[in-house]
N, C-alpha and C positions, 0 to 999 in steps of 0.2 A: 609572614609565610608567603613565598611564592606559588600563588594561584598555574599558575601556567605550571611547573612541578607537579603541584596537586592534579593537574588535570592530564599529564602524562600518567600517572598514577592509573588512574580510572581509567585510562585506555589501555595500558598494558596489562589491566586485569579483564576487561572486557575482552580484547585480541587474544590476550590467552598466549603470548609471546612478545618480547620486548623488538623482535624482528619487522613483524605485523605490525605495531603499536608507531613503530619509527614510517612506514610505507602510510600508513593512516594519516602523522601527523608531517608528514613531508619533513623529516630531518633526518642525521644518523641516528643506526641502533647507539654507537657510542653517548651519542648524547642523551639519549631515553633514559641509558643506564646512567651515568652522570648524575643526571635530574632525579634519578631514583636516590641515590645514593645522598644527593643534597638535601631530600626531602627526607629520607631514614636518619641523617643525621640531627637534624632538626626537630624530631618525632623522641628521638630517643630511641629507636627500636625498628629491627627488621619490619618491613613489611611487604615484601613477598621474596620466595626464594625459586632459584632458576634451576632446571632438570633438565637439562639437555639443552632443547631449542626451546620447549616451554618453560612457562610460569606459574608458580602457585603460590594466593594470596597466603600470609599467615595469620595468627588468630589476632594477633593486634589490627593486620591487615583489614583484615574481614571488618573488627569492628568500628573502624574509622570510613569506609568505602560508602556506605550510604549518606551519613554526614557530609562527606566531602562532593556527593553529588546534588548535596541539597545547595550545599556553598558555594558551588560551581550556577549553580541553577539563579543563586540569586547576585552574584556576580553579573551573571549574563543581563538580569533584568534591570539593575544600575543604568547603562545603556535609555533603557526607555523611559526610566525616572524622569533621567536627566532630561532630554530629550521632549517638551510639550508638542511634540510636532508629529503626527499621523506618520508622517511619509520614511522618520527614522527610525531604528529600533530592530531585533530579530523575531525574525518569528518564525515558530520551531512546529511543521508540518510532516506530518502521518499518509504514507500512501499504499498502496497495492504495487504488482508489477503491471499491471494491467491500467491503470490509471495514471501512475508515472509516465507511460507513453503515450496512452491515447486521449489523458484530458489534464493534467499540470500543464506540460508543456506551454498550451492554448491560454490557461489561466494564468501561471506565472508573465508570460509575455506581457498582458495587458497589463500585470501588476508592478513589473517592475517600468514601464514604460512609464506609469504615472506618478508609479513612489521611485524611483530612485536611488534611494537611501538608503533602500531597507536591507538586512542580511536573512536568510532562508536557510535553515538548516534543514533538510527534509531524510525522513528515517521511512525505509523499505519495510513493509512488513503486513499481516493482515487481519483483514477485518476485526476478527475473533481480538486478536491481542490491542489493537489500537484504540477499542473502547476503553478499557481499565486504565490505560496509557492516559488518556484525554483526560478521563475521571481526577487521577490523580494531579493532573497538572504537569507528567511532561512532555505532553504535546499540546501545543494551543488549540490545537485543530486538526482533520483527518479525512481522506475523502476516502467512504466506508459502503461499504454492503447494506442496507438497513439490518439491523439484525433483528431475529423473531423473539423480541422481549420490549417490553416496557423501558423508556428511559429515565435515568437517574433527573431528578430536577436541575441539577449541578451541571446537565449537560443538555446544549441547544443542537437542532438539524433543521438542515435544509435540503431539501432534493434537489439532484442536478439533473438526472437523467433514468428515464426508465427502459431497461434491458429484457425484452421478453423471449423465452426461451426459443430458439430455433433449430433445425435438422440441420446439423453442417454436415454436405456433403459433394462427394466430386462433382464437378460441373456437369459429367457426363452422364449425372441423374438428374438431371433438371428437370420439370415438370413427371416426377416421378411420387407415389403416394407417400409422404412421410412415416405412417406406421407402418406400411408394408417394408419400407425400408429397413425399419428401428425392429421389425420382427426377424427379417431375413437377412439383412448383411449382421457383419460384425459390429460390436458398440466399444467404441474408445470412449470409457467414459470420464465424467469430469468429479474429480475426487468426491467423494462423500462427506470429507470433512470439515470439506468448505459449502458454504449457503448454497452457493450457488449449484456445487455437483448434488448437494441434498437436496434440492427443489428441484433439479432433475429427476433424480429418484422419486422424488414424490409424484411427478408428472406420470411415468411410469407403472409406478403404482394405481394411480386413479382409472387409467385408461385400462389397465392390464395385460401389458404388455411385459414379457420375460425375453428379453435379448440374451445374445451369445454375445459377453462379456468378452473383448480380447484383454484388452490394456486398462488402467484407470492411473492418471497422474491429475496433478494440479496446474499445470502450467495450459491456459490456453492456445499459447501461440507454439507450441509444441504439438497440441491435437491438432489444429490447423495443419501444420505441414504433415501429421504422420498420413489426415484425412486426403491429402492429397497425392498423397504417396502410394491411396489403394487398401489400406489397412484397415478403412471400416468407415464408419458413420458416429457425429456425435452428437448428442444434447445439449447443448452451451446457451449460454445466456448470447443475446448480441452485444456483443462488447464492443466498447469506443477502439474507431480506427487511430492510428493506422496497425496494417495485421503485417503479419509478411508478404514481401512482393514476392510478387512471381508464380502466384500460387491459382489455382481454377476451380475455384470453390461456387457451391450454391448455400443458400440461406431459404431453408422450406419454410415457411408459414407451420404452424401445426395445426390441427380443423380443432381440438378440444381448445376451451378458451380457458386458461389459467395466468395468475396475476405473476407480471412483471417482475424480476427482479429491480427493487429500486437502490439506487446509487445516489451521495449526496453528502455534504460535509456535518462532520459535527465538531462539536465547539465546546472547551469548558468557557463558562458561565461568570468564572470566577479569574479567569486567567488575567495579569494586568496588562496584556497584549491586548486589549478587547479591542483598542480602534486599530490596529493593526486587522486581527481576524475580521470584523466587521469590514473592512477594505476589501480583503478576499473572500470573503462569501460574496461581497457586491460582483466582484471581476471575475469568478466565479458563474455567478447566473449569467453574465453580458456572455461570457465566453461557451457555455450550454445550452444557453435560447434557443438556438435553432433546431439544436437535437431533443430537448426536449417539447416544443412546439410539433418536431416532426412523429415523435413518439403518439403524442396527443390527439396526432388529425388523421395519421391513416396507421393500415397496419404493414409491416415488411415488406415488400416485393418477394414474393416467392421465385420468381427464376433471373433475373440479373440480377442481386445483389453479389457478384463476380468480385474476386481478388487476384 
């Protein structure tokens, strides 16, 4: 059986269109279908059928799709079998959008500068999802939210960086009272369903403060600019630069003292990527040091910390 088949398969059910599936794997749609067709002949039997521009698995489908990403999974790890050498091999990392930009980047550089070899497949997504992800084994590793639960044994952490809550708001309230603000302008706040907009809220809560709600999304680099635009004030973690340019923001200090959000990778235990992940956690803390050293020795600058 043709693996590469199989793994068109699994993408064209994940994409959700054999359209998608072909722009994902950088080939034609014709050949996607092609590949479908070689692999249903070979199966014996349909397995997914096409409704327009979409796809829907069928029930043979369905029941070979997990199998085949386990198959896929140990295909991949062949590679490092083979392979006694650190520097070769993939390794399949878990991020945020917010940590994609403001701390892989810093981290992959130094990693690939010293391994070379290696392949990185890295999957978008958050906090909440990328634990279970890790748990199970398919992602080696993750750079995560700490989440407010106990950890599975099966899974290792490390802190990179600690994020403490601050007033984002126009530059042209600089040295202005943080809760006078947070009572009186508008609050774009930060989702509740993420840690982070919830320990916001919690913040809120302790102090007793009930803001005039405008907006509430997930995206921090969208409250940034709406913040700058005039539309209100928000409660965000201080998140890894960089933010958007061009923007005239301040960073308030808040006078109640409450604990950081902490940021930091976690790691299955079990994964046979270990000297790989073990690699990037090292390049990892080299590439954090200073942000989290700075975290440690003072607290934020309340009026230029400017974007």
């Amino acid at each position: 059986m043709n693996t590469q088949f199989l793994s068109t398969f699994v993408t064209v059910v994940d994409k959700g269109s054999m359209a998608s599936a072909a722009r994902q794997l950088n080939i034609a749609p014709a050949t996607v279908a092609q590949q479908i067709h070689s692999l249903e002949r070979e199966i014996g039997t349909l397995l997914i059928t096409r409704c327009g521009r979409t796809v829907t698995v069928t029930e043979a489908g369905a029941r070979i799709l997990e199998r085949a990403r386990v198959l896929l999974g140990d295909v991949a790890d062949l590679h490092t079998v083979a392979n006694d050498d650190v520097t070769a091999g993939e390794l399949r990392l878990g991020a945020g959008s917010n940590a994609l930009i403001g701390m892989l980047p810093d981290i992959l550089a130094l990693m690939v500068a010293r391994f070379p070899g290696i392949n990185v497949y890295i999957e978008r997504s958050t906090s909440v999802k990328m634990y279970p992800l890790v748990e199970a084994g398919e992602l080696d590793a993750a750079i995560v939210m700490q989440g407010p639960f106990s950890l599975s044994k099966r899974i290792g952490w490390k802190l990179l960086r600690e994020e403490p809550l601050v007033l984002l708001a126009p530059a042209s309230m600089a040295g202005r009272d943080p809760h006078e603000l947070l009572r009186n302008e508008p609050l774009i706040r930060y989702d509740r369903n993420h840690w982070g907009g919830h320990q916001a809220d919690r913040y809120l809560r302790a102090v007793g403060i009930t803001p005039h709600e405008r907006f509430e999304l997930n995206a921090l680099n969208a409250i940034a600019v709406m913040v700058d635009r005039g539309l209100g004030v928000s409660l965000v973690p201080n998140w890894a630069r960089p933010w958007p340019e061009g923007l005239r923001l301040v960073t308030l200090e808040l006078p109640h003292e409450f604990e950081p959000n902490r940021v930091g990778v976690i790691w299955s235990r079990s994964t046979i990527r270990i000297r790989l992940v073990n690699a990037f956690i090292e390049e990892a803390q080299r590439a954090m040091l200073p942000q989290l050293l700075s975290s440690d020795k003072s607290h934020l600058d309340s009026e230029l910390a400017c974007v």
